[in-house]
N, C-alpha and C positions, 0 to 999 in steps of 0.2 A: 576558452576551452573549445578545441575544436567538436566536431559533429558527432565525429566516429567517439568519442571519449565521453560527451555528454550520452548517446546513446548507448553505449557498453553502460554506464553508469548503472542505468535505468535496469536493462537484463541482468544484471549481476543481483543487484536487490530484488530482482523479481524470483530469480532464481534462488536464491534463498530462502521465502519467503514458500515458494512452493516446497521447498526441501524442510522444513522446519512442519510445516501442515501435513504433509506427507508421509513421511520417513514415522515409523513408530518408533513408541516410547516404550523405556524398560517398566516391567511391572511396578508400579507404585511411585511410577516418577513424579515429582512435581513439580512445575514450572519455577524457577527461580523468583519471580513475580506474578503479582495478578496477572489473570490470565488473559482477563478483556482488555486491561492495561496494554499489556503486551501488543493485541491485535489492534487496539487503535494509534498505538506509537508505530509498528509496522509499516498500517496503511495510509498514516497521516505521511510516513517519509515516502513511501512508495507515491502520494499521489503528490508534491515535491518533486520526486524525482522526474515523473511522470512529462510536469510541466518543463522540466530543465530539457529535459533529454527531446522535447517534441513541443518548441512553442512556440511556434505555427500551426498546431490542432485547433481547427477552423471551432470547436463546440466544447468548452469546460464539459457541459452537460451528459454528451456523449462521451467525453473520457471518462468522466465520472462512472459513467452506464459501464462502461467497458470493463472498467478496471471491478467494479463491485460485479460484476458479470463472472470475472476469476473468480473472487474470491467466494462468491457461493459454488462454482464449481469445485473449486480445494476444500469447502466443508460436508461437500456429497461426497467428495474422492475420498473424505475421511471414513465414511461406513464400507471403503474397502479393505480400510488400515487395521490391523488386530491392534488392540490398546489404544485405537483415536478414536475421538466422540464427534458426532454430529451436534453443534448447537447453535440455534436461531440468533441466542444472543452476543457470539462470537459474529454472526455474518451484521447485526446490527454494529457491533463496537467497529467492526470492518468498513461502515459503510459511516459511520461519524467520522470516523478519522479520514477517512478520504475528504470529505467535506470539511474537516478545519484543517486539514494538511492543504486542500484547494484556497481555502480564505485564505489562509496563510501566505501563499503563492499570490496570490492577488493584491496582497496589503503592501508583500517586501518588492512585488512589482512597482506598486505604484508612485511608494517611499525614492526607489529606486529612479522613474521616471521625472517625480518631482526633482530630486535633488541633482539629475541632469540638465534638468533646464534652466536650474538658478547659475 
């Protein structure tokens, strides 16, 4: 996969992700699924794609920082959204999923590694 394509990858699900936290809801909508579900399948693909799109990022840790950095900003930008809520436990399920969406990245890296050099 070339650079430019693993990178679009990465902005396209970002930018979604921002548009879904963002963009309000009709009165009495409700999420087709759990909610914190939702937010941790999300951020678990987003910090995936993360690794795809940029993996040469010299620090898991600060991507991590980074990317959980957004998404408490997308849940303060929600107390600008009429119909969207601010909650603690959406920026937690936010910040799980990055961290097993990263183990995740790290396990089918090394699967991957191994089964290179057999």
């Amino acid at each position: 996969m070339s650079r430019k394509l693993r990178t679009l990858q990465f902005w396209v699900l970002l930018a979604c992700i921002v548009a879904a936290s963002l963009f309000a809801q009709p009165e009495g909508a409700k999420p087709p699924a759990d909610d914190k579900l939702l937010h941790f399948v999300a951020y678990a693909c987003l910090a995936i794609s993360a690794r795809i799109a940029f993996p040469l990022f010299p620090s898991a840790g600060i991507l991590w920082l980074s990317l959980f950095s957004v998404s408490v900003a997308l849940e303060f930008g929600q107390l600008l959204v009429p119909s969207r809520h601010f909650e603690t436990y959406d920026m937690a399920a936010n910040g799980i999923g990055l961290l097993i969406g990263m183990a995740i990245w790290k396990l089918l890296s090394g699967l991957q590694r191994r089964a290179a050099s057999n």
